[in-house]
DONU-196053 format. One record per residue (C-alpha): residue number from 1; z, y, x. Coordinates in Angstrom, 3 decimals. Layout:
<kezas>
   num          z          y          x
   NUM          Z          Y          X
...
</kezas>
This chain:
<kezas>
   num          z          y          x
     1      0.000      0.000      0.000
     2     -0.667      3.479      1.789
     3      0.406      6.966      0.036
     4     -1.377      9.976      0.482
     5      1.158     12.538     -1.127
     6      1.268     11.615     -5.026
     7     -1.232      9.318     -4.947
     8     -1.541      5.398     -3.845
     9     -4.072      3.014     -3.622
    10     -4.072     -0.330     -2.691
    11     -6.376     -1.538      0.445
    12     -8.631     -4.205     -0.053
    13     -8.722     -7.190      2.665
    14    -11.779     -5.645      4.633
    15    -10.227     -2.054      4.276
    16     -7.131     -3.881      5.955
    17     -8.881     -5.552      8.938
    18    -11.887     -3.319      9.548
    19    -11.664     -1.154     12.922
    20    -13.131      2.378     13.012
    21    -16.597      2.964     14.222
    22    -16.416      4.971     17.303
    23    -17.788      8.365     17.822
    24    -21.545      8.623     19.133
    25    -20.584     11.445     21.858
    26    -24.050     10.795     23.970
    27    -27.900     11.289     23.048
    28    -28.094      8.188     21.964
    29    -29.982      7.394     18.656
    30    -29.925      5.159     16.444
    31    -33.077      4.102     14.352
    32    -32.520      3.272     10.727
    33    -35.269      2.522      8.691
    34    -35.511      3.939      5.166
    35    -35.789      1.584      3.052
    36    -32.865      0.079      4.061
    37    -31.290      3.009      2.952
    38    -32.912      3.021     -0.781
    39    -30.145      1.923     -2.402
    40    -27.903      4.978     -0.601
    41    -30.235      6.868     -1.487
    42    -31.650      6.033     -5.080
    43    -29.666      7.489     -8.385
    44    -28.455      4.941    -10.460
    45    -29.593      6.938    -13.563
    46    -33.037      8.249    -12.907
    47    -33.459      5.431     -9.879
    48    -35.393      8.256     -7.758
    49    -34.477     10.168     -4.672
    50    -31.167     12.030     -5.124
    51    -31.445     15.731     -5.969
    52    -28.669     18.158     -5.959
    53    -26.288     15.262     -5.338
    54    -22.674     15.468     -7.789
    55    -19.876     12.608     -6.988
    56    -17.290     11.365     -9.371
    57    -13.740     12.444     -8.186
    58    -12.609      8.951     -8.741
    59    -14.681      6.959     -8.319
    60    -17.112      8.822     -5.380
    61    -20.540      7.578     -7.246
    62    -23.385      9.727     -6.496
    63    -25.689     10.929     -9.188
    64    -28.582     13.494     -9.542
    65    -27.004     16.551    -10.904
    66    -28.891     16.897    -14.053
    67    -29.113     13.441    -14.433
    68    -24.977     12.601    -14.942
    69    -24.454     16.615    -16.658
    70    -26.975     15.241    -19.076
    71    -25.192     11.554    -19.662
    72    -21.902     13.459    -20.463
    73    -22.946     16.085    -22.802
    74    -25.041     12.760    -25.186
    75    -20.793     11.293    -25.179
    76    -20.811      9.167    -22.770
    77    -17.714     10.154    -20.963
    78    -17.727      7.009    -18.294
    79    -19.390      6.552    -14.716
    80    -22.717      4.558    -15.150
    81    -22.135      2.468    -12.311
    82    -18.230      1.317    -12.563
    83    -17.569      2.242    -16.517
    84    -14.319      4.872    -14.759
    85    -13.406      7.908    -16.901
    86    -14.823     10.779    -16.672
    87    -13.263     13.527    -18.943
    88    -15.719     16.106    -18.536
    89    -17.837     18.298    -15.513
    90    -14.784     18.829    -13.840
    91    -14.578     15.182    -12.983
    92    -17.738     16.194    -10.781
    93    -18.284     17.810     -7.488
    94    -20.840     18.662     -5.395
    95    -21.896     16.831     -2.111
    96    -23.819     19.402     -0.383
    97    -23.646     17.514      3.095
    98    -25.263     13.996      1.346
    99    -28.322     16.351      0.064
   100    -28.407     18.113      3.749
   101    -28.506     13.863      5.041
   102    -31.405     13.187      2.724
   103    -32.931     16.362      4.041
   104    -32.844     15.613      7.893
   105    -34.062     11.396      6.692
   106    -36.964     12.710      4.481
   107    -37.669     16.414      6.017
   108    -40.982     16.048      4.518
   109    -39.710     15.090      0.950
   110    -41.804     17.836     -0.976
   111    -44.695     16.252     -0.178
   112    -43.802     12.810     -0.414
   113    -43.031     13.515     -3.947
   114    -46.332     15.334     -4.695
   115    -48.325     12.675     -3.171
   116    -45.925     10.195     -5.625
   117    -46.794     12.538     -8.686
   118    -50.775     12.327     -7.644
   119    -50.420      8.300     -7.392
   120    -48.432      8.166    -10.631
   121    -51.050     10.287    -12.344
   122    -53.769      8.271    -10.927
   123    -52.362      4.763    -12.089
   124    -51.660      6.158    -15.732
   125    -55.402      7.273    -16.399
   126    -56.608      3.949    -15.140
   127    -54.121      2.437    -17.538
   128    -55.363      4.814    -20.007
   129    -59.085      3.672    -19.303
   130    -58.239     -0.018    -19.777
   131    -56.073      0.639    -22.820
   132    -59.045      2.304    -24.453
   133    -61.661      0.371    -22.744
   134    -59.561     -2.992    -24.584
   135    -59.070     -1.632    -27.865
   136    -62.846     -0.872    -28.102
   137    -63.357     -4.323    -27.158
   138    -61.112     -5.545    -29.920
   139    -62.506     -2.971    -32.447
   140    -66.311     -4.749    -31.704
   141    -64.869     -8.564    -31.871
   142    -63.285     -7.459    -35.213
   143    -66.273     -6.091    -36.179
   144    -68.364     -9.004    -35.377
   145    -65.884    -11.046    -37.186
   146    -65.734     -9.103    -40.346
   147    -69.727     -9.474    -39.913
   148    -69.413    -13.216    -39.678
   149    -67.564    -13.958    -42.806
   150    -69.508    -11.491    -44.649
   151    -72.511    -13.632    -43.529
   152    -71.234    -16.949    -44.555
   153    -69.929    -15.585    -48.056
   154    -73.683    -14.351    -48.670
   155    -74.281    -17.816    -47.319
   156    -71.799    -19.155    -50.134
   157    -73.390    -17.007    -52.719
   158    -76.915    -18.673    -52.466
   159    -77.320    -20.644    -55.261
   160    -75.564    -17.856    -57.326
   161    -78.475    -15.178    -55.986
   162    -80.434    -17.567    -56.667
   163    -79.837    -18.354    -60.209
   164    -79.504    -14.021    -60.323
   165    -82.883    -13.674    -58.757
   166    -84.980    -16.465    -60.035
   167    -84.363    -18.103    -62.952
   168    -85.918    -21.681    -63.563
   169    -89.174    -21.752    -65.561
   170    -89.994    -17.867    -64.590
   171    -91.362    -15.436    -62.710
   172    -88.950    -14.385    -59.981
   173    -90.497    -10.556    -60.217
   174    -90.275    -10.546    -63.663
   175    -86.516     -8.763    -64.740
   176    -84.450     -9.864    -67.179
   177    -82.834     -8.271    -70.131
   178    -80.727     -5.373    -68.653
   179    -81.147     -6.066    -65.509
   180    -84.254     -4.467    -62.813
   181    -85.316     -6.930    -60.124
   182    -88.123     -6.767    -57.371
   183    -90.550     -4.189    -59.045
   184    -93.807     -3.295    -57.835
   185    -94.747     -0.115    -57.010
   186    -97.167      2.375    -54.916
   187    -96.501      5.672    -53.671
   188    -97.346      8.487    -55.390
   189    -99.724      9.932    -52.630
   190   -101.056      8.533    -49.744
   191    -99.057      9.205    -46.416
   192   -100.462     10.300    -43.056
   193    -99.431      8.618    -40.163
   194    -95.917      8.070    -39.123
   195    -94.937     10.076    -42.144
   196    -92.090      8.225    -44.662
   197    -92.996      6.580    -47.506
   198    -91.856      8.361    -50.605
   199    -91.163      6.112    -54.033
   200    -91.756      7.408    -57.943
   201    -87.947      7.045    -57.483
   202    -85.222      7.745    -55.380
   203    -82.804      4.701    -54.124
   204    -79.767      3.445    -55.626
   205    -77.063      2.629    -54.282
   206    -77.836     -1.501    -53.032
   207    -81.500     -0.667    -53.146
   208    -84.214     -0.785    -50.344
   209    -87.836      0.001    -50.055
   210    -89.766     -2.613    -48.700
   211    -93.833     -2.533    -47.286
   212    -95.593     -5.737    -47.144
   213    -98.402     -6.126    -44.669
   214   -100.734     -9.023    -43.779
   215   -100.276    -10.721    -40.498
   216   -103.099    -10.362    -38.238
   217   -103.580    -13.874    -37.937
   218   -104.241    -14.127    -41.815
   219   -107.751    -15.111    -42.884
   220   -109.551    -11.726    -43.275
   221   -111.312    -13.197    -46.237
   222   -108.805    -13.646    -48.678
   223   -107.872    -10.151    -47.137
   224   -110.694     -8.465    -48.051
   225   -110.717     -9.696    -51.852
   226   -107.322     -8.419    -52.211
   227   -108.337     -4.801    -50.824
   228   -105.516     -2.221    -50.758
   229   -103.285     -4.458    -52.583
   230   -102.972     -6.104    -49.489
   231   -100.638     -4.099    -48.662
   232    -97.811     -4.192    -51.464
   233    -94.926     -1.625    -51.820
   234    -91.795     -2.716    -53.444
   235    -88.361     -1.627    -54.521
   236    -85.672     -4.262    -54.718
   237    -81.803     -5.682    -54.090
   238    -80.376     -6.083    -50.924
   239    -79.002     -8.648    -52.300
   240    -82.014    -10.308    -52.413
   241    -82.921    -12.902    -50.364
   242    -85.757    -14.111    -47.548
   243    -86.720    -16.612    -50.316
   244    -87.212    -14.669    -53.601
   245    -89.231    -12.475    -51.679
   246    -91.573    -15.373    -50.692
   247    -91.644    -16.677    -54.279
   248    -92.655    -13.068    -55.182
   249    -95.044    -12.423    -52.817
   250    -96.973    -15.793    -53.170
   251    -97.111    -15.195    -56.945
   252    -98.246    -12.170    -56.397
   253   -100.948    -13.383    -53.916
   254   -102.371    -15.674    -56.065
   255   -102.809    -13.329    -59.328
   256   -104.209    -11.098    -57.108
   257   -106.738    -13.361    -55.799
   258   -107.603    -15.132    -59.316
   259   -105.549    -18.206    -58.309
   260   -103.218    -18.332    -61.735
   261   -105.259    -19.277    -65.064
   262   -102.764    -17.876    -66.747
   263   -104.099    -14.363    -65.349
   264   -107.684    -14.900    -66.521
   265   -109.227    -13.341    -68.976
   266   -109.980    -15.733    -71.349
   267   -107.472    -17.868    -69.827
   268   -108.771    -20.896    -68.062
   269   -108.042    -23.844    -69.853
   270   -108.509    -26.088    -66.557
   271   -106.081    -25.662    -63.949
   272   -106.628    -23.635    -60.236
   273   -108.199    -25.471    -57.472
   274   -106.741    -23.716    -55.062
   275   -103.310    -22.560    -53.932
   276   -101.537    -20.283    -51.520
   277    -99.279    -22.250    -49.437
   278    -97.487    -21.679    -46.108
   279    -96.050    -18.320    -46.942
   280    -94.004    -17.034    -44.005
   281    -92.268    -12.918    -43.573
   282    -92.032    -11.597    -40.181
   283    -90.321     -8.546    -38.810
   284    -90.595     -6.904    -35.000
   285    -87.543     -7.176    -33.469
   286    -87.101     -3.481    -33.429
   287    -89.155     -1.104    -35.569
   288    -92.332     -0.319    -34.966
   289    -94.929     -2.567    -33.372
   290    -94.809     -3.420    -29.061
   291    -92.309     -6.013    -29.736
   292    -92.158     -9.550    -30.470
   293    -92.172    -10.749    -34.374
   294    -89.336    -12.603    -35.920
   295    -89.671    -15.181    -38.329
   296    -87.351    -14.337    -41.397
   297    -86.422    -17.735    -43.269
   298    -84.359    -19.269    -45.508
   299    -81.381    -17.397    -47.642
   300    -81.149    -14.223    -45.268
   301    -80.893    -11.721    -47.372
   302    -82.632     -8.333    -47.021
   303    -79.216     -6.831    -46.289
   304    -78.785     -9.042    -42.851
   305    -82.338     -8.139    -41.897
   306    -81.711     -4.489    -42.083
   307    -78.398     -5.056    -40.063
   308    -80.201     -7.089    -37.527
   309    -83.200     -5.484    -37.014
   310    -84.277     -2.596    -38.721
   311    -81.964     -0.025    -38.130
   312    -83.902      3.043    -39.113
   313    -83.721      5.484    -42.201
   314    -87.110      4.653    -43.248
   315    -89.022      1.395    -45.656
   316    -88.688     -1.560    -44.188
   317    -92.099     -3.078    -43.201
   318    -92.222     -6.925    -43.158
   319    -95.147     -8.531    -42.299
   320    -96.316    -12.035    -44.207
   321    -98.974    -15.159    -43.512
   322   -100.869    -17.423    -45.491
   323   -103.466    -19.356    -46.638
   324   -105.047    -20.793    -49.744
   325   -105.964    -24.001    -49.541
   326   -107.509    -27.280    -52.240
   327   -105.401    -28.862    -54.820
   328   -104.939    -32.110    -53.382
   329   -104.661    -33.946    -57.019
   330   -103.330    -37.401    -57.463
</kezas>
């Protein structure tokens, strides 16, 4: 037990046995490196270089000034390192000699800290970059998912387009009672080049304008009996699909070119001998001819072609192939 006027403290075993380092009264230096003296040297609170150094009375815990003032006045009247007492500011004081120490180890501090601020800056707009640079890749793979099962439910919803679209025994371009399907129509004037193609009507809402043109490996003589209506303007669904626009067009096709008896006039009482089979839509790959042509099949409906490839505010020009061929009869 040693007593230093009123007070007494009780030495631990090291304090008891330890010997006292002996003055340095030469040149002689010694070399410490600094990061062994980090943890000296670090604040407990803000774990960065002490600044304007305040130690507890009682304890003799070393703090940034701001950063202990700042811990007392939110209530928390306690060290942060041992959990001691501390009543108020006046359990502080300041240790100018410790900040004159960390002065004479780091004379160069100022810098070291704005070179610290330019390498923190640095790291947080590259985590910034990547932050963004994943959330737009997570905004595109939701989109493409969201794209996906949109797909298969129009996949799903087939037979009931179908059924919609097409009813058994009838013409697929023929609507039905209160309700407009694929309707034929021509512009009201004819349109110089590269100039938009303008309807009787504007669009609805779920509507597009579609321009059917032969294929240029079509037989130019079925081409030239059908003349300008070779080239067919229509208004329709999106919702319609790759395969009621075949139907259409190959009914269309062969009233045009005399194929149907039912379009005669008398009507024929003998049936056609000939047919137009082998119907197939194509569409470039991206508007406007130079590019390859895409085959369009099945129950894609005009919607997914105009998200896959034609991406322009204008009628969407679709391209088709045929022939007519015998009636091979039984």
């Amino acid at each position: 037990m040693t007593e230093l006027g009123e007070k007494s403290w009780d030495l631990s075993l090291y304090e008891l046995h330890r010997t006292p380092q002996e003055a340095i009264t030469d040149t002689t230096e010694i070399a410490v490196s600094p990061r062994s003296l980090q943890s000296e040297l670090t604040c407990p609170i803000c774990l960065d270089m002490l600044t304007s150094t305040m130690t507890t009375k009682e304890c003799l815990h070393r703090f940034c000034a701001e950063c202990i003032i700042t811990a007392l006045r939110s209530g928390n009247k306690e060290c942060p390192t041992c959990r001691k007492k501390l009543v108020s500011k006046r359990s502080l004081r300041p240790d100018p000699n410790f900040d004159m120490l960390v002065s004479k180890i780091f004379p160069d501090r100022e810098e070291y800290e704005e070179q610290q601020e330019k390498v923190l800056a640095i790291l947080s707009k590259n985590h910034s970059q990547q932050l963004m640079s994943t959330i737009g890749e997570a905004i595109k793979a939701q989109a493409a998912h969201v794209k996906m099962i949109n797909r298969k439910k129009n996949l799903s919803d087939y037979d009931e387009l179908m059924a919609s679209h097409c009813q058994v025994g009838s013409d697929p371009h023929e609507p039905r009672e209160g309700e407009e399907d694929t309707v034929p129509y021509r512009p009201k004037k004819k349109r110089k080049a590269g100039e938009a193609i303008e309807g009787p009507m504007g669009l609805q809402p779920g509507e597009v304008e579609v321009v059917f043109k032969p294929h240029a490996c079509v037989d130019p003589e079925p081409v030239a009996r059908l003349g300008e209506t070779s080239t067919r303007y229509i208004k329709t669904k999106v919702e319609a699909s790759i395969d009621h626009m075949s139907q259409y067009l190959a009914l269309r096709l062969a009233s045009d070119l005399g194929l149907n008896p039912a379009d005669q006039i008398p009507p024929s009482p003998l049936p056609a001998e000939k047919e137009v089979v082998g119907l197939k839509i194509y569409i470039y790959q991206t508007p406007g001819p130079g590019t390859e042509l895409t085959e369009l099949t099945g129950p894609e409906t005009l919607e997914m072609v105009i998200e896959d490839y034609w991406k322009v505010l204008k009628p969407m020009e679709l391209y088709y192939e045929f022939e007519v061929r015998d009636i091979v009869r039984d």
